[in-house]
C-alpha positions as CSV (number, residue, x, y, z in Angstrom):
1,X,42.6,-29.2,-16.7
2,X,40.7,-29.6,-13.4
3,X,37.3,-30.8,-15.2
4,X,36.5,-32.1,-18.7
5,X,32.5,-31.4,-17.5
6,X,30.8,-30.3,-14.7
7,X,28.4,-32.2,-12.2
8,X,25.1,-31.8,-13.8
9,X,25.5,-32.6,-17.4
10,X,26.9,-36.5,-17.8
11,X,23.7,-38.8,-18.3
12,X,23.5,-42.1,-20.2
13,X,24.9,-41.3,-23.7
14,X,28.0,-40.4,-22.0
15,X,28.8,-44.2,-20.7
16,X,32.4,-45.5,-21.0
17,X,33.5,-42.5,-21.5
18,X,36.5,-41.2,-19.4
19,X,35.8,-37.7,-17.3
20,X,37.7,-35.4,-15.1
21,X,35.3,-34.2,-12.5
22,X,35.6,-31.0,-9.4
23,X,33.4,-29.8,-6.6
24,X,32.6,-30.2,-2.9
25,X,31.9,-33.6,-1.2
26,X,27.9,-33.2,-0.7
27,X,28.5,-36.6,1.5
28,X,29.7,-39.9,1.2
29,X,28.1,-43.5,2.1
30,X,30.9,-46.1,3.3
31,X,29.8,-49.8,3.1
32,X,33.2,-51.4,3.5
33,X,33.9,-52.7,0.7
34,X,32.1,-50.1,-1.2
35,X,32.3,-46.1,-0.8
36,X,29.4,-43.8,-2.9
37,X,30.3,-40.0,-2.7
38,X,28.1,-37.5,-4.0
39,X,30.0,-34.6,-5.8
40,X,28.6,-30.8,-6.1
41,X,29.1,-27.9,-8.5
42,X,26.9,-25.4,-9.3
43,X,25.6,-27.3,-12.1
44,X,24.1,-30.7,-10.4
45,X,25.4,-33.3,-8.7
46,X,27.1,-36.5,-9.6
47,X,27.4,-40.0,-7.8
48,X,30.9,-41.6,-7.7
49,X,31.8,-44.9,-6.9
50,X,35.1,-46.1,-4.9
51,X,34.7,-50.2,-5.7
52,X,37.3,-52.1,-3.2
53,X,37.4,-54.6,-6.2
54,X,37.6,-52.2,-9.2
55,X,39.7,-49.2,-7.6
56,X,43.5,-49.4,-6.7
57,X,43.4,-49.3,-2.9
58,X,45.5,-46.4,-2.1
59,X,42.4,-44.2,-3.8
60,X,39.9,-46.4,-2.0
61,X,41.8,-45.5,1.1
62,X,42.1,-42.0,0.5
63,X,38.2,-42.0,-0.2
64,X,37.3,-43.2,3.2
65,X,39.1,-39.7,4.6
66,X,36.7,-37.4,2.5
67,X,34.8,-35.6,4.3
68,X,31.2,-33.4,3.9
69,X,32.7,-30.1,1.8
70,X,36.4,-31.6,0.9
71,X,37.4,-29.7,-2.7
72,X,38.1,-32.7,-4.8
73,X,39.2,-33.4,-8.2
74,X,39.0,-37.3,-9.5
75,X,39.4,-39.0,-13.2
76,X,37.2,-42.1,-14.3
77,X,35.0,-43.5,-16.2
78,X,31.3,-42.9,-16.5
79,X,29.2,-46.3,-16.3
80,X,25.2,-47.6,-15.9
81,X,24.2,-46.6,-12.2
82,X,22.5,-49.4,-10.9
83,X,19.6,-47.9,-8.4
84,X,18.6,-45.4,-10.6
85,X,18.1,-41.8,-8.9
86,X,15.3,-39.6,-11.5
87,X,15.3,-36.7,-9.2
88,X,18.5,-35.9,-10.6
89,X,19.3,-35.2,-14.2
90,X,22.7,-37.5,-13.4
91,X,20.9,-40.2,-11.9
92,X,21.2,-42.7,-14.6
93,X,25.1,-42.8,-14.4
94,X,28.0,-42.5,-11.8
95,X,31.8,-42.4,-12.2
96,X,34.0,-45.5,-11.3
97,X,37.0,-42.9,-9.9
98,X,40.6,-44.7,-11.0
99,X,42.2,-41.1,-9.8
100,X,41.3,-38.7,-6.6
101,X,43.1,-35.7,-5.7
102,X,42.2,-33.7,-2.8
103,X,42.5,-30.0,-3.7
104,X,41.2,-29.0,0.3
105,X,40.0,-30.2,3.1
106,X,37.2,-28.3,4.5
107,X,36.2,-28.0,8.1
108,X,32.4,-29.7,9.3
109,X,30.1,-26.5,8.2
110,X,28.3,-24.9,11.4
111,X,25.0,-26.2,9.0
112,X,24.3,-28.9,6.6
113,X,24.5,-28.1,2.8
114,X,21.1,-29.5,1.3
115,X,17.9,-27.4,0.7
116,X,16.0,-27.9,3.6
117,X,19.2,-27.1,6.2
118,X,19.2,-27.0,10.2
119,X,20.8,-23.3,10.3
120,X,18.8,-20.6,11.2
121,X,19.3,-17.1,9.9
122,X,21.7,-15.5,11.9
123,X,24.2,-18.7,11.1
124,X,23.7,-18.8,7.7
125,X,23.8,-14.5,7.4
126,X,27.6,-15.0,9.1
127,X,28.7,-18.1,7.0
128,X,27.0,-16.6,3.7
129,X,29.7,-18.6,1.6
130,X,28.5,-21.8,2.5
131,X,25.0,-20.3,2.6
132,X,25.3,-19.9,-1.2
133,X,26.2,-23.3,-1.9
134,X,22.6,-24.3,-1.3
135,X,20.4,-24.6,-4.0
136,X,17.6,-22.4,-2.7
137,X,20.2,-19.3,-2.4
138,X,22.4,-20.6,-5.5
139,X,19.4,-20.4,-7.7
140,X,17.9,-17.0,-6.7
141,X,21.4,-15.6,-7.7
142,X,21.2,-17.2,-10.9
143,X,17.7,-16.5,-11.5
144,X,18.3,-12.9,-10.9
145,X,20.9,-13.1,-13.2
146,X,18.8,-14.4,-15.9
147,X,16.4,-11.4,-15.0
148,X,19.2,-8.7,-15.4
149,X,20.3,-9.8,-18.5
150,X,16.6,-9.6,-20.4
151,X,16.2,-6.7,-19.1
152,X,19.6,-5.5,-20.9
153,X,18.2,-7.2,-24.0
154,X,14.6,-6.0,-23.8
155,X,16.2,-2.4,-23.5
156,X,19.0,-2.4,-25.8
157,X,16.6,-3.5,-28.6
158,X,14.6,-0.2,-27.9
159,X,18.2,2.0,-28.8
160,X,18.5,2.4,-24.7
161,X,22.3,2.9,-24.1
162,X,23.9,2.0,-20.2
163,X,25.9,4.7,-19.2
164,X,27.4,4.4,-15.3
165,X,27.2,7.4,-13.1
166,X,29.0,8.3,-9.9
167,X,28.8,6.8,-6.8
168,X,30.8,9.6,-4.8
169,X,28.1,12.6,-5.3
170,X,27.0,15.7,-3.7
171,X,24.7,15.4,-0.4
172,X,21.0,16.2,-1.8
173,X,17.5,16.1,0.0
174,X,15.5,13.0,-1.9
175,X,13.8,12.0,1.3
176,X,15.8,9.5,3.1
177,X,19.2,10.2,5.0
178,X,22.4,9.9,3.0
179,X,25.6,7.9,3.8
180,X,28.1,10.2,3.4
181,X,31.8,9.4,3.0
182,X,34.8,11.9,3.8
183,X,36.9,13.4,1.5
184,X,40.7,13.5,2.5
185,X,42.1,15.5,-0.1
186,X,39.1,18.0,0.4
187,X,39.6,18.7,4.6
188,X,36.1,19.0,6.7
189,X,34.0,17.7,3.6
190,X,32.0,14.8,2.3
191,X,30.8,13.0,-0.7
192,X,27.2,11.3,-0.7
193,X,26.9,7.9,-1.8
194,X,23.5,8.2,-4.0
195,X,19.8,7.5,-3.1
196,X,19.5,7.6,-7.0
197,X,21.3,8.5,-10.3
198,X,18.5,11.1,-10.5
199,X,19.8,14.5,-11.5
200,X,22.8,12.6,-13.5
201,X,19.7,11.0,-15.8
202,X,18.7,14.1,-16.3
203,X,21.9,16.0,-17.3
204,X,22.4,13.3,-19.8
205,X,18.9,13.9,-21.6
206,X,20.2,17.4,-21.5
207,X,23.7,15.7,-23.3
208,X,21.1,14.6,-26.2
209,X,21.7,10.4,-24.8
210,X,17.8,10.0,-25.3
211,X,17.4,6.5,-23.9
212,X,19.6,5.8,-21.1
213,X,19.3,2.8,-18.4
214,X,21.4,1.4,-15.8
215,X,21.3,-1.6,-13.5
216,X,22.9,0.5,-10.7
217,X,23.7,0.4,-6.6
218,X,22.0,3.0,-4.6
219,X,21.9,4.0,-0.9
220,X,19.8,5.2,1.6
221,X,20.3,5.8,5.4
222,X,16.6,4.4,6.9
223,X,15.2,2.0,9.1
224,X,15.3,-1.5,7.4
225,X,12.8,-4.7,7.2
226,X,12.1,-7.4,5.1
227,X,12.3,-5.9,2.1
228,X,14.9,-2.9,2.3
229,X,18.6,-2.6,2.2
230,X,20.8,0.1,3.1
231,X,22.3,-0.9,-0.3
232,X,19.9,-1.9,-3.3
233,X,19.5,-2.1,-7.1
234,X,17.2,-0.3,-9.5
235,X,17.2,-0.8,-13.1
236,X,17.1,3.5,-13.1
237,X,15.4,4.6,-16.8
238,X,14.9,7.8,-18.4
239,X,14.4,9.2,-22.2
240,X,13.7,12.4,-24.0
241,X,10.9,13.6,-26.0
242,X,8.3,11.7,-24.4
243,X,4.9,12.2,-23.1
244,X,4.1,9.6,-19.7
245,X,1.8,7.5,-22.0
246,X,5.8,6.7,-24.0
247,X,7.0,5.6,-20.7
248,X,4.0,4.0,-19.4
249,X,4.0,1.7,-22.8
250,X,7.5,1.2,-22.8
251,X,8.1,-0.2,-19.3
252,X,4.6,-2.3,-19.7
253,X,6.1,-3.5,-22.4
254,X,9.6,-4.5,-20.3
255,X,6.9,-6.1,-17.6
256,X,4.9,-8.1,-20.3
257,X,8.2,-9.3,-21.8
258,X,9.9,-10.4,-17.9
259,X,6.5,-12.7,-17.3
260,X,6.8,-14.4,-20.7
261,X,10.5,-14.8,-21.0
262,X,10.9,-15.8,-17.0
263,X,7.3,-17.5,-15.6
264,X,6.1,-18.3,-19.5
265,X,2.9,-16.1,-18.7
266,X,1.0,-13.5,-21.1
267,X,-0.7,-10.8,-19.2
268,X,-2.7,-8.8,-21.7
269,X,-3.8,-6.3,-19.2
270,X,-2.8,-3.4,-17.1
271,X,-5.5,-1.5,-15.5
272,X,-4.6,2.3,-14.6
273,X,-5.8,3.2,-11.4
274,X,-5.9,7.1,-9.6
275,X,-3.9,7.8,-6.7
276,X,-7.6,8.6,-5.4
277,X,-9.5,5.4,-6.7
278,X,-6.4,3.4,-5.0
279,X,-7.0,4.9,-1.1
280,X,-10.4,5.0,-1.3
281,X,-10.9,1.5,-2.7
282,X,-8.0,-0.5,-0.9
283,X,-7.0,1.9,1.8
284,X,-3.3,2.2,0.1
285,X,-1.3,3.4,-3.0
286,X,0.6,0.0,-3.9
287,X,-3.0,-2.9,-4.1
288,X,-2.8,-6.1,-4.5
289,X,-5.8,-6.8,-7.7
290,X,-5.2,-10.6,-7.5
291,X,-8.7,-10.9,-5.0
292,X,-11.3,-8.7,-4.2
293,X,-12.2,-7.2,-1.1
294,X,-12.6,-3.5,-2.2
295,X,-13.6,-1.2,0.3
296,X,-17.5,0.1,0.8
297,X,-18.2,3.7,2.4
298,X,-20.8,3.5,4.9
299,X,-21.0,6.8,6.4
300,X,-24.5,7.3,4.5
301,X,-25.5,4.2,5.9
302,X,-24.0,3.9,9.6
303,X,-24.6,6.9,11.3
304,X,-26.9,9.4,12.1
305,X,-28.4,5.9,13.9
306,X,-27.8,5.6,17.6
307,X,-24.0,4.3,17.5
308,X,-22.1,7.3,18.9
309,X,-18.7,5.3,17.6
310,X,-19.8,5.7,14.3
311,X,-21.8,8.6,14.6
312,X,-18.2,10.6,15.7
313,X,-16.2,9.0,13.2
314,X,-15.1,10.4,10.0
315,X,-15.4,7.6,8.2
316,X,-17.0,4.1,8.4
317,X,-16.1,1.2,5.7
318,X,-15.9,-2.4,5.6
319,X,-14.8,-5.2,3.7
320,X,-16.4,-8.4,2.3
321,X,-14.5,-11.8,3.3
322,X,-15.7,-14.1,1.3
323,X,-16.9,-17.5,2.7
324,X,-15.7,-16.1,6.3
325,X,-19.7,-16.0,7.3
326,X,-19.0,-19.4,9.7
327,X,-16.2,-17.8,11.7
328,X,-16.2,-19.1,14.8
329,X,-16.5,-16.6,17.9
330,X,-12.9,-16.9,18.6
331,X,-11.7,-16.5,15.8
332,X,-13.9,-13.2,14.8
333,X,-12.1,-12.1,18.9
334,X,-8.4,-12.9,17.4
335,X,-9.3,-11.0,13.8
336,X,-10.2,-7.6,16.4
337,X,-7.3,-8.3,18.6
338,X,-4.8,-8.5,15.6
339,X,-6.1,-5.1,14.7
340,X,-6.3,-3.7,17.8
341,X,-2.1,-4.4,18.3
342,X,-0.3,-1.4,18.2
343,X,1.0,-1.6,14.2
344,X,-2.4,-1.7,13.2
345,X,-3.7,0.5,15.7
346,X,-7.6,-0.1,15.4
347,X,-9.7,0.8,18.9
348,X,-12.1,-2.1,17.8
349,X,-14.1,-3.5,14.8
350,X,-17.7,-4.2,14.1
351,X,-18.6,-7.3,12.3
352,X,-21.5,-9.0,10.4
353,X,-22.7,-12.3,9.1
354,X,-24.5,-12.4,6.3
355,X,-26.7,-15.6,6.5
356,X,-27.2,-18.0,3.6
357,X,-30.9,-16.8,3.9
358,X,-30.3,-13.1,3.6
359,X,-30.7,-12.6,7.1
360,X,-27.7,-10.7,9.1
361,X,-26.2,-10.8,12.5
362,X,-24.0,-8.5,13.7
363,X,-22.5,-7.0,16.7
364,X,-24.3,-4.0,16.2
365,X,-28.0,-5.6,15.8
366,X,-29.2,-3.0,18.9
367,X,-28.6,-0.2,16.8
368,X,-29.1,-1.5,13.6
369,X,-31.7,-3.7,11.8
370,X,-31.7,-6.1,8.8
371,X,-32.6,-3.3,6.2
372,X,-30.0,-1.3,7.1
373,X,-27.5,-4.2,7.2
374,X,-28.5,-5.1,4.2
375,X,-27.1,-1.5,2.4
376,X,-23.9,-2.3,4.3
377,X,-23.6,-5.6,2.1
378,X,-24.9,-3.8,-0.9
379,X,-22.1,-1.4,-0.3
380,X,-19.2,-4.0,0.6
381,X,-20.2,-6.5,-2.5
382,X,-21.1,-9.0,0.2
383,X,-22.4,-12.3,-0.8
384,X,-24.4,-15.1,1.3
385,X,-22.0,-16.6,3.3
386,X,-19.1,-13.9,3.5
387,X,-18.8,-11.4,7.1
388,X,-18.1,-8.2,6.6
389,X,-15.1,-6.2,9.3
390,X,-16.2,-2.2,9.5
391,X,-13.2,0.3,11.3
392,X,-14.2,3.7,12.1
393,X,-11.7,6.7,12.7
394,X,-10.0,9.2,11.4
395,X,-10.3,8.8,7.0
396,X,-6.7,8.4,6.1
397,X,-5.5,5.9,9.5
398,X,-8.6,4.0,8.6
399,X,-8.4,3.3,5.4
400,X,-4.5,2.3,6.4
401,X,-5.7,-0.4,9.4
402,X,-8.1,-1.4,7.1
403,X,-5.9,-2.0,4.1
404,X,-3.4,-3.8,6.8
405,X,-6.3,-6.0,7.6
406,X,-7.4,-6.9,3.7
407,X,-3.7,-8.0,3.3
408,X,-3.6,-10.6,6.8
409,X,-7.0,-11.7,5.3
410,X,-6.0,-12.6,2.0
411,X,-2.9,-14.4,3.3
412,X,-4.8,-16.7,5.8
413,X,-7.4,-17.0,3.1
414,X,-4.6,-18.3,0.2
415,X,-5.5,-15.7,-1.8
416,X,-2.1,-14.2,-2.7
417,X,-0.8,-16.7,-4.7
418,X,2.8,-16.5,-6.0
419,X,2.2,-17.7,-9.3
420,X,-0.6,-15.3,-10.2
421,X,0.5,-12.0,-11.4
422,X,-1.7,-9.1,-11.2
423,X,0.6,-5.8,-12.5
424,X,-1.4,-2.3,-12.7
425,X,-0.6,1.4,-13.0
426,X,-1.3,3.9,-10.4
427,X,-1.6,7.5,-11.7
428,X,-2.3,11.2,-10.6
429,X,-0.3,11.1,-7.1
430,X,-0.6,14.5,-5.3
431,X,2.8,16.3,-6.1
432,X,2.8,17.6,-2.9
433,X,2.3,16.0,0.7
434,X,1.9,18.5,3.8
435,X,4.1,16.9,6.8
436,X,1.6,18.0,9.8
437,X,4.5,18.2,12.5
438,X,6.2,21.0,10.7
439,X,3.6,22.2,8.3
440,X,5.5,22.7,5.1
441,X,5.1,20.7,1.9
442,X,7.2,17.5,0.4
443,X,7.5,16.0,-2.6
444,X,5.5,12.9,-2.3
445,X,7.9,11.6,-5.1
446,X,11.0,14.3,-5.7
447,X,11.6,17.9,-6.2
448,X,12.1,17.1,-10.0
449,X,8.3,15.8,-11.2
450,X,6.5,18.1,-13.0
451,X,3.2,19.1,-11.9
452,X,0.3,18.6,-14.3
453,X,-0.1,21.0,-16.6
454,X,-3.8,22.2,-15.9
455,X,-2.7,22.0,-12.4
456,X,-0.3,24.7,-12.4
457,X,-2.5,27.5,-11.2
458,X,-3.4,25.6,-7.9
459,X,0.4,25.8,-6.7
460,X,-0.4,29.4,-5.3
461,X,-3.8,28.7,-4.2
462,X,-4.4,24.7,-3.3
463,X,-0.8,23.3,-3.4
464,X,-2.0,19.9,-1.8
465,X,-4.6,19.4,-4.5
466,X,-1.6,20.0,-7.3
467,X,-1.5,16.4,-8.8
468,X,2.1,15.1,-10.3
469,X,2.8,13.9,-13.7
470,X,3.8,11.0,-11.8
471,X,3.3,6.9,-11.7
472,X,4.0,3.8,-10.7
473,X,4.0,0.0,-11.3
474,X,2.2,-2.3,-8.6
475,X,2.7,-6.0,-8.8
476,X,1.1,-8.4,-6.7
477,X,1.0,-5.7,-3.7
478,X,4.6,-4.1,-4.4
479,X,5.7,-1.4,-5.2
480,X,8.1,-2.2,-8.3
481,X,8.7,0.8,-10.3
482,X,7.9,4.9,-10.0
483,X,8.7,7.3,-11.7
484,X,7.0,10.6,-13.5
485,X,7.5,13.5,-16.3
486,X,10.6,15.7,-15.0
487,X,10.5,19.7,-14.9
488,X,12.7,20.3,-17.8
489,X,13.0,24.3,-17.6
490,X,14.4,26.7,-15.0
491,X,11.5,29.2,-14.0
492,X,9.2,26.1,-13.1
493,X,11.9,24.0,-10.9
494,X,12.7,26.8,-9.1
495,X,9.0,27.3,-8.4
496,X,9.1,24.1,-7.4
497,X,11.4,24.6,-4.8
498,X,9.7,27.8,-3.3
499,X,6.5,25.5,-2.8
500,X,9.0,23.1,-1.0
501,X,10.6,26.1,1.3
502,X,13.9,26.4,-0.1
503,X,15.2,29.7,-0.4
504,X,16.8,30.5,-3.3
505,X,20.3,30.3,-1.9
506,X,19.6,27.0,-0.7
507,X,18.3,26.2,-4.2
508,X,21.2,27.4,-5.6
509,X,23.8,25.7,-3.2
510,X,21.7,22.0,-3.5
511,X,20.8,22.2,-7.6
512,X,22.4,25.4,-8.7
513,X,24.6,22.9,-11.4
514,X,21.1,21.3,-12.5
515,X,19.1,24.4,-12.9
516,X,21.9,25.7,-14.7
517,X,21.8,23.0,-17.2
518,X,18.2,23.8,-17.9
519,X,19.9,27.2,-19.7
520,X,21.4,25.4,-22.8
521,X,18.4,23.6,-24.0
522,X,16.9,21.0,-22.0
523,X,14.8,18.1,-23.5
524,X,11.2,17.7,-21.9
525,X,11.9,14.2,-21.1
526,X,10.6,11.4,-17.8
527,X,11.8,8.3,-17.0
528,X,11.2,5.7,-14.4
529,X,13.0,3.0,-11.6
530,X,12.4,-0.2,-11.4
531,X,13.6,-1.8,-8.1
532,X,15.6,-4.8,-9.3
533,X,15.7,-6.6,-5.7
534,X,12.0,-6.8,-5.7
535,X,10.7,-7.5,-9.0
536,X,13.5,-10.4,-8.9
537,X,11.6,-11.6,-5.4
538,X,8.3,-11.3,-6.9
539,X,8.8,-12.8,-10.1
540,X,10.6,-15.7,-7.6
541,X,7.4,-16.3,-6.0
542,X,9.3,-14.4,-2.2
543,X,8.4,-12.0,-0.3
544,X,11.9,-11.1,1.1
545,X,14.4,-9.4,-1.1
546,X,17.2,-11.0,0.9
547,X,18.1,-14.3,-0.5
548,X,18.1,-13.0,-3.8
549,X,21.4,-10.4,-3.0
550,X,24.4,-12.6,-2.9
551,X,25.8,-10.9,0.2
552,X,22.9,-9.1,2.7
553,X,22.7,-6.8,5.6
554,X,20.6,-7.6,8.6
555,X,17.7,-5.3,10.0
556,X,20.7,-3.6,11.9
557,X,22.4,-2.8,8.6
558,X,25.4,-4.9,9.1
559,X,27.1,-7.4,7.3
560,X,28.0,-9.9,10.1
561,X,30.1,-12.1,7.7
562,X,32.9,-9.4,7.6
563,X,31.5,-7.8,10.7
564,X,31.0,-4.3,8.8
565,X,30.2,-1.3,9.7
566,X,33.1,-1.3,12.2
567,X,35.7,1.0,13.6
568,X,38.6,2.8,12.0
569,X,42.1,3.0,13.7
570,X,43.2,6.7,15.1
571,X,45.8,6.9,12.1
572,X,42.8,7.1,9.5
573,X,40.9,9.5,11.5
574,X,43.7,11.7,11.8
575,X,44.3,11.6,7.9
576,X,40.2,12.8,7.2
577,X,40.4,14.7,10.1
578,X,37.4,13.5,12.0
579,X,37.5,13.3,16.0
580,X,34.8,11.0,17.3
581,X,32.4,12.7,19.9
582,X,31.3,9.5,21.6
């Protein structure tokens, strides 16, 4: 038996008795005649205590040797701990050792082992074993962990049954580039690894499962960031005979139950928001609702004046920043700088002060006077005190650089707080989305959402105005879940693909096996996917999905602990017969 308990559990009641104790040496403190060593499990940590006096010397020795990371085992017994440590729930007690055994040595780590470390990223991404070891990375894991597993219980109480589907698939268009993976036995062709179990969750409504989840890998092939992995999770739901209002209270109901069970909060409410009311009021389709800032149209107000920017623009709208009305000069120049950087985009930015005595002052006062100003505030909910930003341009890159700008405000300001939680639904997306480079339609979400039903007659007239029986979950700014209503019969998905410009060979060759399923007595069914990498991040009060995956990729997509992707030897080329054009 290499432990009779683990670090973090021995506290006062457990004096005199006799443990057996294993873990890493966090670090020792050698005062001669007296050696402490703190020992580390996943569980806590525990003080022992090497007494010149009390401990036969060839373990008091050997304790001297230990060093930051050594595996150890010892045997003693628990007594009163003299300096008392209550940061620690074993900091009423240590362990007089009468028995060490070293099980390995370890070499000094290329960065200390302690929450606030002195390894940078790059370090710490290559050595993610001993990464793990620290409490901030060790708890994400397990707090992820405890969100998997109520998902499983919130899901299996509902009769949903998890049921694994392939990762070696066909190649299929869903939007992003696939990783493909060749097939020996098959000469000159490839699996896909999936973007999503989407069509499999389908084909089992049509084998009668009903209520079907997985917490399940999928892949994409695309340019990564913060918050993206060539590899992620989804916890991937669908079920049968249900309308979107089923689905919408079902998964509500998972959300409501992760705050409670994992932050201890009750969120009563979860507004439903249009695609529509979303970009016109916050300028994106994913808003954060934990602080104002909505937009206000000023077209009616702004031009037809003397301005020529305005006057050419498309469309003119502002925010309110509340309190921001004593901005300093400087900092009002850094504000149109940071939007007039090349991610943002903005050619400038009018601003104005609204004045605790209802006056204004703006940088457009030769153009326009207090009156009109005074719409602009009416407009932008602007109170004494606050400064109101206005872009102009183009409607949709607008409403983007000024949705880019809400967000840096709110962050400066403290207004996205990590322990508030503001979860809404966004409805109606457009079904279709008209790429302008090559001017044929996309699924905004996938070729498999149904289109609304009084919509239908607009597919041959006004596709882009044909909205989806489609939706998704927003918290706190993110993106967490989408999902929609799936076409459920043949004659409609293969309109769907016309619409999309697939031929009907190419229909065939892509989803001939789906649309063929459709033929014996498919269910009208939906379902929805919840990112599991980001909701864990959220609900962990992060940003960044990355400390919350046990093993990561870097924004190149490799892993450089095992230095992967990397090159296969000749021999293995030969055998998939693949020659490299380099």
């Amino acid at each position: 038996m290499y432990r009779s308990h683990n670090c973090g559990e021995l506290n006062a009641s457990n004096i005199n008795t006799e443990v057996t104790l294993a873990g890493w040496v966090q670090k020792s403190r050698d005062k001669g005649f007296m050696n402490w060593v703190d020992l580390r499990d996943r569980y806590g940590i525990t003080q022992l205590i090497f007494d010149e006096s009390r401990t036969d010397k060839t373990v008091f020795e050997l304790a001297k040797t230990l060093g930051r990371e050594f595996v150890i085992q010892v045997k003693g017994t628990v007594i009163e701990r003299e300096a008392k440590n209550k940061n620690i729930l074993t900091g009423e007690i240590e362990i007089l050792v009468s028995e060490l055994t070293i099980l390995n040595t370890a070499l000094t780590p290329p960065f200390t082992i302690e929450d606030e470390t002195d390894g940078g990223e790059d370090i710490r991404m290559k050595y993610r074993y001993l990464d793990i070891r620290r409490n901030p990375v060790k708890n994400s894991l397990l707090f992820r962990h405890k969100v998997a597993m109520e998902v499983r219980k919130y899901l299996s109480d509902l009769d949903f049954c998890e049921v694994e589907t392939p990762y070696l698939i066909k190649s299929t268009p869903e939007g992003a580039r696939d990783f493909v993976v060749p097939s020996r036995m098959n000469e000159g062709q490839f699996y896909a690894l999936p973007q999503s179990p989407q069509t499999f969750k389908q084909l089992l409504m049509v084998g009668g499962m009903d209520k079907y989840f997985q917490i399940v890998k999928c892949f994409r092939d695309e340019d990564l960031r913060a918050d993206r992995q060539p590899e992620f999770t989804q916890i991937d739901c669908e079920m049968a005979f249900v309308e979107q209002e089923d689905i919408l209270n079902v998964f509500e109901g998972l959300t409501r139950h992760l705050l409670k069970e994992i932050k201890g909060i009750e969120v009563e409410k979860f507004p439903r928001i249009t695609y529509d009311y979303a970009m016109k009021t916050y300028g994106n389709d994913k808003p954060d609702i934990r602080f104002g800032m909505k937009f206000g149209e000023l077209n009616e107000f702004a031009q037809h004046k003397e301005f020529p920017v305005f006057n050419a623009a498309e469309l003119v709208v502002g925010i309110a920043v509340p309190g921001a009305g004593n901005y300093t000069r400087k900092e009002i120049d850094g504000l149109i700088d940071w939007v007039k950087r090349p991610q943002v985009g903005a050619s400038g930015m009018v601003y104005v002060k609204c004045n605790e005595d209802g006056t204004f002052k703006s940088s457009v006062d030769k153009f326009y006077d207090n009156d009109d100003l005074a719409k602009w505030a009416k407009a932008t909910e602007a109170n004494p005190g606050d400064m109101i930003f206005v872009l102009s341009g183009p409607a949709n890159k607008t409403r983007a650089q000024l949705s880019a700008l809400r967000m840096e405000l709110a962050t400066r300001l403290g207004l996205r707080k990590p322990e508030e939680f503001a979860p809404l639904w966004v409805v109606d997306f457009p079904l279709l989305e008209l790429d302008e480079e090559s001017g044929r339609y996309h699924a905004m979400h996938h070729p498999f959402t149904s289109p609304k039903p009084e919509d239908m007659a607009l597919l041959e007239t006004e596709p882009g105005k044909v909205r989806a029986n489609a939706y998704d979950m927003v918290l706190n700014g993110n993106e967490i879940g989408g999902g929609s209503i799936r076409i459920h019969d043949k004659a409609t998905q293969q309109l769907m693909f016309k619409y999309l410009g697939f031929t009907e060979e190419e229909a065939k060759a892509q989803f001939g096996f789906l649309m063929d399923a459709f033929q014996f007595g498919a269910p009208p069914h939906g379902g929805l996917a919840f990112g599991l990498d980001r909701l864990v991040a959220i609900l962990g009060g992060q940003e960044t999905i990355r400390d919350f995956i046990a093993f990561p990729k870097n924004n190149s997509g490799r892993d450089v602990m095992i230095d992967a992707p990397a090159a296969i030897d000749e021999a293995q080329l030969k055998e998939l017969s693949i020659k490299l054009d380099l």
